[in-house]
C-alpha positions in Angstrom: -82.9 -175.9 -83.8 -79.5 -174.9 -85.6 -76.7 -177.3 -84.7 -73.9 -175.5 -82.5 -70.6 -175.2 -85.2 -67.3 -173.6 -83.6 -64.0 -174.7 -84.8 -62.5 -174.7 -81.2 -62.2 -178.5 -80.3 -63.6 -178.3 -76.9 -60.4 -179.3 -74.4 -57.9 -178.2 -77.0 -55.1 -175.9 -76.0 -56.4 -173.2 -77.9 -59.8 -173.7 -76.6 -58.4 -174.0 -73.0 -56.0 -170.9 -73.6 -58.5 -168.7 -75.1 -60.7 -169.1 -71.5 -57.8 -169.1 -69.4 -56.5 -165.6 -70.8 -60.3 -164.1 -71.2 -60.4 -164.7 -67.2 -57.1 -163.2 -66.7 -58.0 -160.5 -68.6 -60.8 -159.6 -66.5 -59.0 -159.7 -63.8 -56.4 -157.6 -65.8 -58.7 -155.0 -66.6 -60.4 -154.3 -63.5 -57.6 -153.3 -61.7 -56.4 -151.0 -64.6 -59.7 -149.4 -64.3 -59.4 -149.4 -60.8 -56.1 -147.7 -60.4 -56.6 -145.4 -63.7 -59.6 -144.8 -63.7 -60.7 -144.2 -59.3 -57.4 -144.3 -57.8 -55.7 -142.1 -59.7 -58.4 -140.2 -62.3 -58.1 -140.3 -66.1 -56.9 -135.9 -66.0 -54.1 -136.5 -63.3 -52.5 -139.4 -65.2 -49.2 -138.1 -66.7 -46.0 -138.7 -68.6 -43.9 -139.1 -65.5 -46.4 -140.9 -63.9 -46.7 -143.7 -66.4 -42.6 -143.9 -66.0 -43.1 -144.3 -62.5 -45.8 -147.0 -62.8 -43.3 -148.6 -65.0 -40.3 -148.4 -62.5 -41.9 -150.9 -60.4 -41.2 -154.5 -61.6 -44.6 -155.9 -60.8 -47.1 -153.6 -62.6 -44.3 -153.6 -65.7 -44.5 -157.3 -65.7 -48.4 -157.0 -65.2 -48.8 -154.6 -68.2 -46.4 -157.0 -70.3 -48.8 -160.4 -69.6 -51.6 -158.2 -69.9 -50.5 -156.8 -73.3 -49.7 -160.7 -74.6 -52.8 -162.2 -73.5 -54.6 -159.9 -74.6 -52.9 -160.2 -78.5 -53.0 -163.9 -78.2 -56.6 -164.1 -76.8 -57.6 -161.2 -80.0 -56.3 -162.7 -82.6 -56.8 -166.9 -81.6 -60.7 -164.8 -81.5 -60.3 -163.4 -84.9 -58.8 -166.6 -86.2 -61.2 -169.0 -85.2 -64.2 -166.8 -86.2 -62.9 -166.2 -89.6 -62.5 -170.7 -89.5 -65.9 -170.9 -88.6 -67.0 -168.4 -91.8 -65.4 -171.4 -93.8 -61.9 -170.0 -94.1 -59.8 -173.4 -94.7 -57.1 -174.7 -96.9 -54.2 -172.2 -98.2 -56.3 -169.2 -97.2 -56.6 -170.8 -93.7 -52.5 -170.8 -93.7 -52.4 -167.5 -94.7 -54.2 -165.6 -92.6 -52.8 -167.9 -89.6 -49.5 -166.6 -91.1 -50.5 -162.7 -91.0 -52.3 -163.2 -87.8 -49.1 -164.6 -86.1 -46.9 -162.2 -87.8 -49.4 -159.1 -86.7 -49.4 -160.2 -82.7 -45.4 -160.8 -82.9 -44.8 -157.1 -84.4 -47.4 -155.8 -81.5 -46.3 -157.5 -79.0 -42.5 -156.5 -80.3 -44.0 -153.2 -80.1 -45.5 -153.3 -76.4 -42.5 -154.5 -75.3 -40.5 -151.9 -76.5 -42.7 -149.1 -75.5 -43.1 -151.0 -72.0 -39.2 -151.0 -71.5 -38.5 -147.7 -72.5 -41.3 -146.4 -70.1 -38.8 -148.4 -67.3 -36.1 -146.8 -68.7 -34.5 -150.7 -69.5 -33.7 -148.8 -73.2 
């Protein structure tokens, strides 16, 4: 049988991190689908709705964690798939580089987005 090869080092932080935030994103998602999806139904969800949602500190600080662990757990994926396809050396640095660069600028984004929803800008 085919020797098991992943480049997480079991008990690393990265390893650790990527299972903590996969849990909390499960827990994350369920009650978005809950409350968007069979509280309140996909065709009654509005605008000023959404600016409501975001009014309230604890969903707006919900929707925040959920949109950074969910970039963090995404691209650590990404990253260490593309490591175990071989990608080492300068490349490896690279694409660490761009992957760190791309979940700053999204989660910049989020941000912004999420705060101007609350009205905060």
């Amino acid at each position: 049988m085919a020797e098991h090869y992943s480049s997480f080092q079991r008990s690393s932080w990265r390893w650790v991190a990527q299972r903590v935030t996969a849990v909390f994103l499960i827990g994350a998602l369920a009650f978005h689908f809950v409350l968007l999806h069979f509280i309140n139904h996909a065709a009654e969800i509005s605008f000023a709705g959404t600016q409501a949602r975001m009014d309230e500190i604890g969903y707006l600080s919900l929707m925040v964690t959920f949109l950074v662990t969910a970039a963090f757990h995404g691209l650590n994926g990404v990253y260490n798939a593309l490591v175990n396809q071989g990608l080492e050396g300068t490349q490896k640095r690279v694409v660490g580089l761009v992957l760190v660069l791309a979940g700053v600028l999204l989660v910049g984004q989020g941000t912004y987005v999420a705060l101007s929803m609350n009205g905060f800008i």
